[in-house]
C-alpha positions as CSV (number, residue, x, y, z in Angstrom):
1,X,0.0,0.0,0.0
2,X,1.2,3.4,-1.0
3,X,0.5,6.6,0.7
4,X,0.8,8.9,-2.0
5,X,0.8,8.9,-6.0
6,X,3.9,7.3,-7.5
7,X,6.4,10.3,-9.1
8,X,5.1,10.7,-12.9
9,X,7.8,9.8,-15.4
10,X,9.3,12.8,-17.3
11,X,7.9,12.1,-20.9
12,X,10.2,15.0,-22.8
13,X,13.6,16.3,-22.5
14,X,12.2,19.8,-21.1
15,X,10.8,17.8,-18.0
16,X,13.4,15.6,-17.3
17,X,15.9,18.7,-16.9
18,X,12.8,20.4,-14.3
19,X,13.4,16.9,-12.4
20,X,17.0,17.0,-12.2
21,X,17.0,20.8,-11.2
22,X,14.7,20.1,-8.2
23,X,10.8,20.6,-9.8
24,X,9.9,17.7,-8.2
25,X,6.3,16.3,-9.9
26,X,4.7,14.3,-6.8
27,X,2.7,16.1,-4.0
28,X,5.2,16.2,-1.2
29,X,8.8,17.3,-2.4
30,X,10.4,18.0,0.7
31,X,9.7,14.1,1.3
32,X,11.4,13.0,-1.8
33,X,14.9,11.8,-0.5
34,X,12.9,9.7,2.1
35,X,11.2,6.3,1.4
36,X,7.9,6.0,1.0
37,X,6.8,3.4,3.8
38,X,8.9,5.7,6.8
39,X,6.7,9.0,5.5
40,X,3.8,7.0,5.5
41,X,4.5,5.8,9.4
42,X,5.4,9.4,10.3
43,X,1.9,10.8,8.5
44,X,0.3,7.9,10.5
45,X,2.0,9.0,13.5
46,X,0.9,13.0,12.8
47,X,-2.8,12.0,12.1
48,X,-3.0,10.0,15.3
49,X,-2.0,12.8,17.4
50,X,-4.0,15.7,15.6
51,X,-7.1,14.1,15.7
52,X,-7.5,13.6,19.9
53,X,-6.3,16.9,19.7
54,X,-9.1,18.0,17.6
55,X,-11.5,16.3,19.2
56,X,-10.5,17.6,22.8
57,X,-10.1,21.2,21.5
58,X,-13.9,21.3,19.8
59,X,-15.4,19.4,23.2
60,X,-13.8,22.0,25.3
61,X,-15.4,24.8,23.0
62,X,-18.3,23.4,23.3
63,X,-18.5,23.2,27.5
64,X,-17.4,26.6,27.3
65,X,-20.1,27.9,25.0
66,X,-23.1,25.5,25.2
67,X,-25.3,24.9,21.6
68,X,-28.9,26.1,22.9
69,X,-31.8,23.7,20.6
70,X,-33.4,27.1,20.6
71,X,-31.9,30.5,20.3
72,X,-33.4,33.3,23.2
73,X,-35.7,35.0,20.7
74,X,-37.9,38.9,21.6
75,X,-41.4,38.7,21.9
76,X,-42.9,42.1,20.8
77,X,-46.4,43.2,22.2
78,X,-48.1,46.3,21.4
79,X,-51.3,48.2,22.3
80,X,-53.1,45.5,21.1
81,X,-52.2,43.0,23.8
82,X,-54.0,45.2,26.6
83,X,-55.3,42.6,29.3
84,X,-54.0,39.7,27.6
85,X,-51.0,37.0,28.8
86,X,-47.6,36.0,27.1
87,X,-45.6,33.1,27.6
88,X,-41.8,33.4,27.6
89,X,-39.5,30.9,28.0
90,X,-36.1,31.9,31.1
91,X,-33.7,33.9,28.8
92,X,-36.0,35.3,26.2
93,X,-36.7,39.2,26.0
94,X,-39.7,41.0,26.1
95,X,-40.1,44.4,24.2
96,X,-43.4,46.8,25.0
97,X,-44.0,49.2,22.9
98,X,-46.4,51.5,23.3
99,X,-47.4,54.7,21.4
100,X,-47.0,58.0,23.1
101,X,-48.4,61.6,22.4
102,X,-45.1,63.9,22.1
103,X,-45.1,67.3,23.5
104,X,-47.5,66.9,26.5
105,X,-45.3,65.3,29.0
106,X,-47.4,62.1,29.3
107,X,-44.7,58.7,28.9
108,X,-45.6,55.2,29.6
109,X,-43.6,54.2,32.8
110,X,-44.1,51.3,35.8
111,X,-44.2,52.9,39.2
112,X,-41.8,52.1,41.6
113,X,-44.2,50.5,44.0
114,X,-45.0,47.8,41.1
115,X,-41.4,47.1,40.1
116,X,-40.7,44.9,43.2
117,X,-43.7,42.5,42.1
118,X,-41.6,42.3,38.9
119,X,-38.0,40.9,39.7
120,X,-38.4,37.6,40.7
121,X,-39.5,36.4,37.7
122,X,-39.1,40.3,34.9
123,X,-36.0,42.2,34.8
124,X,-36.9,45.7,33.3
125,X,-33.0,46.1,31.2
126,X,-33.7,49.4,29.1
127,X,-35.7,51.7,27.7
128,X,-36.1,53.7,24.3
129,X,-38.3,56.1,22.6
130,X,-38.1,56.6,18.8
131,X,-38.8,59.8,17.9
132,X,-41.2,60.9,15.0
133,X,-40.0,62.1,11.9
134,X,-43.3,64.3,11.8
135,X,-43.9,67.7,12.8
136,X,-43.1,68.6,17.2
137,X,-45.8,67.1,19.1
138,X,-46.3,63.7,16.8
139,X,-47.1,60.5,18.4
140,X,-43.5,58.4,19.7
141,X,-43.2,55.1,20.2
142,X,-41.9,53.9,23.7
143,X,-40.0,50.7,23.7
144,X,-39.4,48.8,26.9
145,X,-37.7,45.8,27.7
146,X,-37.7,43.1,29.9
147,X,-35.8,39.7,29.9
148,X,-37.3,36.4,31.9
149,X,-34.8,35.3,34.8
150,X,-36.9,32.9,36.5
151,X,-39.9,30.6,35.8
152,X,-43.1,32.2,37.5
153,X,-46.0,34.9,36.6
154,X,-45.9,38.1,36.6
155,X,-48.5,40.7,35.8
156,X,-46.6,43.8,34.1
157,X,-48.6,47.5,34.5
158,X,-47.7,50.0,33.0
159,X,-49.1,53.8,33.8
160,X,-49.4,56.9,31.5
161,X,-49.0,60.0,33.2
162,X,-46.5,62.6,33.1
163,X,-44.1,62.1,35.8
164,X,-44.2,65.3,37.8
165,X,-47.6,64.6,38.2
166,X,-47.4,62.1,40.7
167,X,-50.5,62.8,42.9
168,X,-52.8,62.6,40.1
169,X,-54.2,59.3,38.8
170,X,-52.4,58.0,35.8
171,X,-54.4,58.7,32.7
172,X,-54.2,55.0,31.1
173,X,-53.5,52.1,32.2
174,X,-51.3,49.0,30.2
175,X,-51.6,45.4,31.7
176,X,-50.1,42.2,30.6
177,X,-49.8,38.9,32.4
178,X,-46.7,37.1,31.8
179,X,-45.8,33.6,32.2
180,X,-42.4,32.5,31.8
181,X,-41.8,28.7,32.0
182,X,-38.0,27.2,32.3
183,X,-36.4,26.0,29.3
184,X,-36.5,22.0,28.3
185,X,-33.5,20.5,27.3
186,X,-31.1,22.2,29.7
């Protein structure tokens, strides 16, 4: 058994006087003064070593960052989802977003007496407004965000009002149950 091709047999006078002048015309020059059966053993040899090597390098990548059967993907409620109930799965994110008039001061925000009810299960991360490209005073869209850290329910409120006001009632009221169950697999 051979490991590699046989050297091809110089056919004119042109390639014979490449051979001689060290254009070698097998695969592997640098192999060409030793025989064939010890390069085979030391390729053997080479093989056997990289590929436990391989293995154990690709394992330890993948201990170190874990292949999820599912990806953490956003669920994204609107308005529309007033007094209704999401289920989220531990790691996913949840975005609210909720229109907003712009220019009168009124924002969607949770009071701080309501957040508490919130962390065991919600982590409120961040919070964003994008701004109209109308005319000052056109409607904005306030994005909040949440991410599940623990299996439980919570039920999310969110109040309109303009937060100086904070004696007043709020003027609207956003509610949302949330159920976030732990993730299979893991």
């Amino acid at each position: 058994m051979t490991c590699f091709p046989a050297p091809r047999k110089a056919t004119s006078a042109t390639e014979e006087s490449r051979h001689l002048a060290g254009s070698y015309s097998w695969p592997f020059p640098w192999l060409e003064g030793w025989r064939k059966d010890r390069s085979c053993r030391l390729i053997a040899r080479y093989t056997e070593m990289v590929r436990p090597a391989c293995v154990v390098a690709i394992c330890g990548l993948l201990i170190i960052f874990p292949v999820y059967a599912e990806p953490p993907e956003s669920i994204h409620v609107d308005h529309t989802f007033d007094g209704h109930e999401v289920t989220l799965k531990v790691g996913q994110e949840l975005k609210v977003s909720l229109s907003e008039a712009g220019g009168t001061g009124y924002q969607w925000s949770i009071p701080s007496e309501l957040k508490g009810k919130l962390t065991p299960v919600l982590r409120e991360r961040e919070e964003s407004v994008e701004a109209s490209t109308g005319p000052p005073g056109s409607p904005r869209i306030r994005n909040l965000y949440f991410e599940a850290v623990a299996a439980g329910t919570a039920n999310l409120e969110i109040h309109y009002r303009r937060p100086w006001e904070s004696t007043k009632p709020h003027e609207r009221t956003f509610k949302l149950r949330v159920l976030v169950r732990p993730v299979s697999g893991r």
